[in-house]
C-alpha positions in Angstrom: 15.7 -16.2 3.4 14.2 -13.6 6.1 14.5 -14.4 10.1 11.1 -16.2 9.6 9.2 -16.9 6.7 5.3 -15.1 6.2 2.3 -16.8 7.8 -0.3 -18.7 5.3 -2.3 -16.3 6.1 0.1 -13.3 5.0 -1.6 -11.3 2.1 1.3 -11.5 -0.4 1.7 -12.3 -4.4 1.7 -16.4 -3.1 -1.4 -18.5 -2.7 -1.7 -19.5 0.9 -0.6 -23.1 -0.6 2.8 -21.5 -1.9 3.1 -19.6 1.4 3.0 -22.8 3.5 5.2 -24.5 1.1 7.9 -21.7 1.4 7.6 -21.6 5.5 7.9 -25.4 5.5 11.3 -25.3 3.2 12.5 -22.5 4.6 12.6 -23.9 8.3 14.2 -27.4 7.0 16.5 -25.7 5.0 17.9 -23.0 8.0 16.9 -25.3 11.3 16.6 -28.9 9.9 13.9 -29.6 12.5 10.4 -27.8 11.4 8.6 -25.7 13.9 5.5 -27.9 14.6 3.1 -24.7 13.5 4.9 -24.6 10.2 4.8 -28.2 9.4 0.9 -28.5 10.5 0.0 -25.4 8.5 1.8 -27.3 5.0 -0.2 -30.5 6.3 -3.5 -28.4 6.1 -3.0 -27.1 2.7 -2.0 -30.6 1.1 -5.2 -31.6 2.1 -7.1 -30.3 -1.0 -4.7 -32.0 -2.8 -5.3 -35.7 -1.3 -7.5 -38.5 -2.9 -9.4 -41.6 -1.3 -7.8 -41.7 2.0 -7.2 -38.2 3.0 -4.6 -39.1 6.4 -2.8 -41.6 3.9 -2.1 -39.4 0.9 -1.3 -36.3 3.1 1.1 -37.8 4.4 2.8 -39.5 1.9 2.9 -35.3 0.5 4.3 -34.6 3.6 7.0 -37.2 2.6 7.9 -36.2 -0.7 7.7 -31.9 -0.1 10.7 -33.0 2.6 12.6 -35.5 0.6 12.1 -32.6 -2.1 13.6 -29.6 0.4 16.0 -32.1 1.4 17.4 -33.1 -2.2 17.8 -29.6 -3.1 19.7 -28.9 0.0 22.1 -32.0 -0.4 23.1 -31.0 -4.0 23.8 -27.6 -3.2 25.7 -28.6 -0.5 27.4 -30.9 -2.3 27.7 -28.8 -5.9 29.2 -25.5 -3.9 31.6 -27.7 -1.5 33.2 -29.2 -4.3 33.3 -26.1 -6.2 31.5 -27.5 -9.3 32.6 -25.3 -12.3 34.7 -23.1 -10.1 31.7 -20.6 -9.4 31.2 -21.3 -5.6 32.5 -17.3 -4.7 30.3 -15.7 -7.7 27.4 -13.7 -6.1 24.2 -15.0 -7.3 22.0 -12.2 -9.1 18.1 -11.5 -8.9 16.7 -12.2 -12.3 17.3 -8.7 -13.6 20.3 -6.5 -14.1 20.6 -4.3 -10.8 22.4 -0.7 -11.5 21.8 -0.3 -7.6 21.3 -2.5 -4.5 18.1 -2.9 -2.5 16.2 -5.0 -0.4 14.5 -7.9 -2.9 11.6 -9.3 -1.4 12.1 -8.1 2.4 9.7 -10.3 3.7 11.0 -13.8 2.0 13.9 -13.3 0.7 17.7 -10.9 2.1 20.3 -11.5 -0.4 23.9 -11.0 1.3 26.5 -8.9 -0.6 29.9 -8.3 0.7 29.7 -4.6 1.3 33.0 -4.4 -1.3 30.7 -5.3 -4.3 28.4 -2.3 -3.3 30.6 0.4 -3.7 30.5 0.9 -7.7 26.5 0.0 -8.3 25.0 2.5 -5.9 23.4 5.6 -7.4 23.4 8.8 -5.5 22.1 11.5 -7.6 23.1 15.0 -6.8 20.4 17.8 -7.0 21.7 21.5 -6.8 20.0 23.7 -4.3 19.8 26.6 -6.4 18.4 29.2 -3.9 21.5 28.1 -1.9 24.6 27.2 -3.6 26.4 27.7 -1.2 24.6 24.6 1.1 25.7 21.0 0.8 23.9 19.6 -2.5 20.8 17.2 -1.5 21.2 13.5 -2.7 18.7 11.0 -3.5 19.3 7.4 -3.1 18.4 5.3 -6.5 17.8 2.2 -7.7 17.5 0.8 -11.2 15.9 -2.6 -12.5 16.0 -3.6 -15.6 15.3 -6.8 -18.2 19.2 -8.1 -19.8 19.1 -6.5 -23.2 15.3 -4.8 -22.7 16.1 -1.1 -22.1 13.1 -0.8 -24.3 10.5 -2.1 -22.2 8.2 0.7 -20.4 9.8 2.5 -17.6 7.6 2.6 -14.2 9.3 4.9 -11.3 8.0 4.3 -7.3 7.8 6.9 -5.0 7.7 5.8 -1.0 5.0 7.2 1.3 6.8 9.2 4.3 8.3 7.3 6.8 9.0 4.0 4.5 12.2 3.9 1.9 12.8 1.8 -1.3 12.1 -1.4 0.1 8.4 -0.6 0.9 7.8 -1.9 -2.8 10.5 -5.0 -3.0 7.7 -7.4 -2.7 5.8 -6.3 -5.9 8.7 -5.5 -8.3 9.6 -8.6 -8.9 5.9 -8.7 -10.2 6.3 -5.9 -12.7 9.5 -7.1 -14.2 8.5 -10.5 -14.7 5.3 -8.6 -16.9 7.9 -6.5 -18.5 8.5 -3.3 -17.3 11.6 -1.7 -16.1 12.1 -0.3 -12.9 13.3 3.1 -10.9 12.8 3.7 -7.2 14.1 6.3 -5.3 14.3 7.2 -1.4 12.6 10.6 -1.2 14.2 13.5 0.7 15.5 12.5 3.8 14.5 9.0 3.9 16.4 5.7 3.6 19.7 6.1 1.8 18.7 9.7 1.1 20.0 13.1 2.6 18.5 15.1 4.8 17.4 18.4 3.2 18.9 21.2 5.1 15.5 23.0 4.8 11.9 23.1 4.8 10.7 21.1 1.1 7.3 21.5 -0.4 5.3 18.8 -2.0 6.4 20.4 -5.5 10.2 19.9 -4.2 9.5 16.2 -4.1 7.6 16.1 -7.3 10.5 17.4 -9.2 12.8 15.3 -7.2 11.2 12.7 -9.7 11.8 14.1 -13.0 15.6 15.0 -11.9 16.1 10.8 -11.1 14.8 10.3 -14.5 16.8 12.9 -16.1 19.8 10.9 -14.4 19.2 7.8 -15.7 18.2 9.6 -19.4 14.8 8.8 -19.1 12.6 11.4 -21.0 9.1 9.4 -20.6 7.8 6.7 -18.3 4.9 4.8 -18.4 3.5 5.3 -15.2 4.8 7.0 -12.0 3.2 4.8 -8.6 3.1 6.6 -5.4 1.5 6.0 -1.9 0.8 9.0 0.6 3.4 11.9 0.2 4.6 9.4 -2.7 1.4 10.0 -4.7 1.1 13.5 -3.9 4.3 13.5 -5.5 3.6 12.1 -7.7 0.2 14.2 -8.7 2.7 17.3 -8.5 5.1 16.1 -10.6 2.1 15.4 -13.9 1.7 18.9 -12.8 4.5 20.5 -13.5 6.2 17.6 -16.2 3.1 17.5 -18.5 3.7 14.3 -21.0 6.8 13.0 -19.5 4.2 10.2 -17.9 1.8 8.5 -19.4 -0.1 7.6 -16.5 -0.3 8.1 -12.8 -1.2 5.5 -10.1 -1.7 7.6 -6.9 -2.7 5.5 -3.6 -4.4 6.8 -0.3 -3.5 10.8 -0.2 -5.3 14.0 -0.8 -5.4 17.1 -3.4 -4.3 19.3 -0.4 -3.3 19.0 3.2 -6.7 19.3 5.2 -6.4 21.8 7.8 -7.9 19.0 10.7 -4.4 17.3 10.2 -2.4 20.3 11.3 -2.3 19.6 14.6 -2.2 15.8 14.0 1.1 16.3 11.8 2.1 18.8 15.2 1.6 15.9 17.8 3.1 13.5 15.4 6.6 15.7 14.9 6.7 16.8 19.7 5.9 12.3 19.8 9.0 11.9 17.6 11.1 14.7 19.1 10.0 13.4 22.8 12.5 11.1 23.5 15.8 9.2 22.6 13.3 6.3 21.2 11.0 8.9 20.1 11.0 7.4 16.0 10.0 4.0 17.9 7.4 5.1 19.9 6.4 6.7 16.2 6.4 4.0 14.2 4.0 2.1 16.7 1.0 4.4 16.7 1.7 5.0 12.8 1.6 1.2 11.7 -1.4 0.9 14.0 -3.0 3.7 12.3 -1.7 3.0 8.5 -2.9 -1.4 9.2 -6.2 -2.7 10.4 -6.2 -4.5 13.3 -4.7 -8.3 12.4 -3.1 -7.1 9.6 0.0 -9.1 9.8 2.0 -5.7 9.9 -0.2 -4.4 12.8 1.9 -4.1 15.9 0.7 -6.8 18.4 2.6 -5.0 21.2 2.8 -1.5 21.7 6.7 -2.1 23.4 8.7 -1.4 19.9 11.3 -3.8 21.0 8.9 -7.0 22.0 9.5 -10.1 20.5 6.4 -10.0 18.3 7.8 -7.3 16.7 11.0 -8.3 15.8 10.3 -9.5 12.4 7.9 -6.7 11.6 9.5 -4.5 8.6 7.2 -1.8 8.3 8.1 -0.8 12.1 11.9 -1.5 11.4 11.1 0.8 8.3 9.5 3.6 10.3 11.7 3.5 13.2 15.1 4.0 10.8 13.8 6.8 9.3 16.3 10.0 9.9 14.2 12.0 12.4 14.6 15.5 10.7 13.6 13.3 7.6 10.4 12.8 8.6 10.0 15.9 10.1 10.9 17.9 6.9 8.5 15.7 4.7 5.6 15.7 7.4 5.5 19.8 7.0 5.7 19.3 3.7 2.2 17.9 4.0 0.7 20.3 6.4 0.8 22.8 3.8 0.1 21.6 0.2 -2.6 22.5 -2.1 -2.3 20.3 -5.2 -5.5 22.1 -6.8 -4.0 25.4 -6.3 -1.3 24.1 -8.2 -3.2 22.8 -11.4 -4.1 19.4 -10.6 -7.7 19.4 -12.1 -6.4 21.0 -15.5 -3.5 17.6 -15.7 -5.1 15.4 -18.4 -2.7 12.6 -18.1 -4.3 9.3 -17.4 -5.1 9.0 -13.8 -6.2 6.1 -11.4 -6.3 6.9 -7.7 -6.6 4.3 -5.1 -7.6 4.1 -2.0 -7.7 1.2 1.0 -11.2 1.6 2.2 -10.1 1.5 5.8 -7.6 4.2 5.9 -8.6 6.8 7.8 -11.6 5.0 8.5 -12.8 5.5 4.7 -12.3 9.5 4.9 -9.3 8.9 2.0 -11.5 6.8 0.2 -14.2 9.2 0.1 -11.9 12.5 -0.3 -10.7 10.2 -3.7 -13.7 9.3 -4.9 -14.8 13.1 -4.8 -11.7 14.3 -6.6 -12.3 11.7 -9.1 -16.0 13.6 -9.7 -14.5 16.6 -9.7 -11.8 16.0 -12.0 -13.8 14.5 -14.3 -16.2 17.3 -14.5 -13.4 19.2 -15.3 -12.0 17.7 -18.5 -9.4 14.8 -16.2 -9.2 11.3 -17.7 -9.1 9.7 -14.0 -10.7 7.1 -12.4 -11.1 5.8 -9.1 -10.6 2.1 -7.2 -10.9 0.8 -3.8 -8.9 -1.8 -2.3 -9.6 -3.8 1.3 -6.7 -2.4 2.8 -5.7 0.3 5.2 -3.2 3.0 4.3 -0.6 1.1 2.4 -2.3 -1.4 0.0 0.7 -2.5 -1.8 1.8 -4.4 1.5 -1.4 -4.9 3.1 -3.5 -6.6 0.1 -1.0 -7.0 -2.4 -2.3 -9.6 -4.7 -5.7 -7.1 -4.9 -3.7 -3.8 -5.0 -1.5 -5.7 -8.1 -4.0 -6.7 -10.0 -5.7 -3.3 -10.1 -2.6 -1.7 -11.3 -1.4 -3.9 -13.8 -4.8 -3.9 -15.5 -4.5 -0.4 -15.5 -1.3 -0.1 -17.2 -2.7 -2.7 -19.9 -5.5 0.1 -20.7 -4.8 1.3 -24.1 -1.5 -0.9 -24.9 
């Protein structure tokens, strides 16, 4: 389980019921003795499920959910101390066959691996420099998910927004395999377990860094590549320039071409990072500030990095870990792109851009929803969505954002 389990109120694939209920079992199961806001938060959500006397029947929930949590805890206890069926040391698998590690479910769940059973799952996929053979190849961190026995299902590949890695989608995978899809994601250039490129890199860089992680793995066609920010102009780039080898596009909160007001914006963001020894942490607080609304459980409360109420925040752990000439390399990459330049409005593969009506204080949502009439105009099968979110709707509404997407990939199956 994480540190601390999410709020209630923490926008997630679980009900606010389910939420409560994993908080509650969670804190019995680690510290025995429930933290009195966890225990009254369960108590308020098993009161829409109590009859006649409401105090009564609440608590006799109360009762059973911790004789429940308790059970459970007693027989594993009991099952793994007595070695039941000599499978107490066997590591205990997510419900689908990893070919790589990653974070599953960062904010409820850490599964610990011995860092000896890592060593022959990871995927680090080479790709040449061929302006520069004579440089250290770049390598991209990759990770595969699949059904036991369903190599058939539809392939969906991720692509991270700058400053975040993999494990900016390990809440909603989970998700998508349970509806039957198989899964890529992949750290781009010079983020998570990815290297640093030794160079500048261009937005069409990164969208062919996709098609050389599917060429890896022997994937000719996929059914959708999902990005966010520099991920979704990626991803844009790459139905560019790989015509047919997707056959649809999910691209969240970026733009067909760098706007020239964000120069200098991209400028004071690299001197902030470069300013100092905690230069990525004073970074990641004035990004997650301006990529969640204020209250968003993933909005800094405290603009000290290393204050308590921050301490369980991921997105800010995310941002802060990022390889400084990482995020450097990527942000120049989008100072300077031009997607329409590059072809965009003559793509005809199926196209849904979304955008969190509060990022950027609606200025992505409305740059979208122009592209979208544009597009269109022009031939594109596209169309356009708006989610209640900021600049990362996969973490900030994710039951919305989810929704919207999955029906999209059910269009025309």
């Amino acid at each position: 389980m994480s540190k601390s389990a999410p709020p209630p109120s923490s926008p997630s694939p679980l009900t606010s019921f389910q939420a409560a209920a994993l908080a509650f079992a969670d804190a019995s199961t680690k510290g025995i003795k429930v933290p009195e806001a966890t225990f009254d938060a369960l108590m308020a959500e098993l009161k829409s499920f109590a009859d006649g006397s409401v105090e009564e029947t609440v608590q006799e929930l109360m009762v059973e959910a911790t004789a429940l949590v308790a059970s459970y805890n007693m027989v594993s206890r009991f099952l793994v101390g007595l070695d039941v069926a000599g499978k107490s040391n066997d590591f205990v698998p997510w419900p689908v066959d990893r070919e790589e590690v990653c974070s599953a479910l960062i904010y409820f769940v850490t599964i610990a691996i011995k860092q000896a059973n890592l060593t022959h799952l990871q995927h680090f996929i080479t790709i040449p420099q061929s302006d520069a053979p004579h440089v250290t190849p770049l390598t991209l961190y990759a990770v595969k998910l699949t059904i036991p026995s369903f190599d058939e299902r539809p392939w969906v590949i991720f692509a991270n927004s700058l400053l975040t890695n993999t494990s900016l989608w390990s809440s909603i995978t989970p998700i998508f395999t349970a509806r039957g899809y198989n899964i890529v994601l992949f750290d781009q250039r010079g983020h998570g377990k990815s290297s640093v490129p030794p160079g500048a890199c261009t937005v069409p860089e990164l969208g062919s860094d996709i098609a050389h992680v599917l060429d890896y793995f022997k994937i000719q066609t996929v059914e959708a590549v999902i990005g966010v920010s520099q991920g979704a102009a990626s991803a844009l780039s790459f139905s560019v320039q790989y015509p047919g080898r997707a056959r649809k596009i999910i691209a969240c909160d970026t733009q067909a071409k760098a706007p020239e007001s964000n120069n200098q914006a991209w400028n004071d963001r690299i001197k902030l990072a470069n300013s100092s020894d905690d230069g990525m942490e004073r970074l990641a607080i004035v990004t997650a500030q301006r990529w969640f609304p204020a209250g968003s459980v993933y909005s800094p409360v405290n603009t000290d990095f290393k204050a308590d109420a921050n301490h369980d925040n991921p997105i800010l752990k995310m941002i802060a870990t990022t390889p400084l000439q990482g995020f450097e390399r990527g942000a120049r990459a989008l100072q300077t792109y031009n997607l329409l330049s590059d072809g965009l409005l003559r793509s005809k593969t199926n196209t849904l851009l979304v955008a969190g009506e509060k990022d950027g204080g609606g200025v992505i949502s409305k740059a979208l929803q122009q592209l979208t009439e544009n597009w269109t105009k022009e031939g594109g099968n596209v169309k356009f969505a708006e989610v209640k979110a900021g600049h990362l709707p996969m973490v900030g509404t994710t039951e919305q954002w989810v929704n919207i997407v999955l029906q999209f990939l059910r269009e025309g199956v």
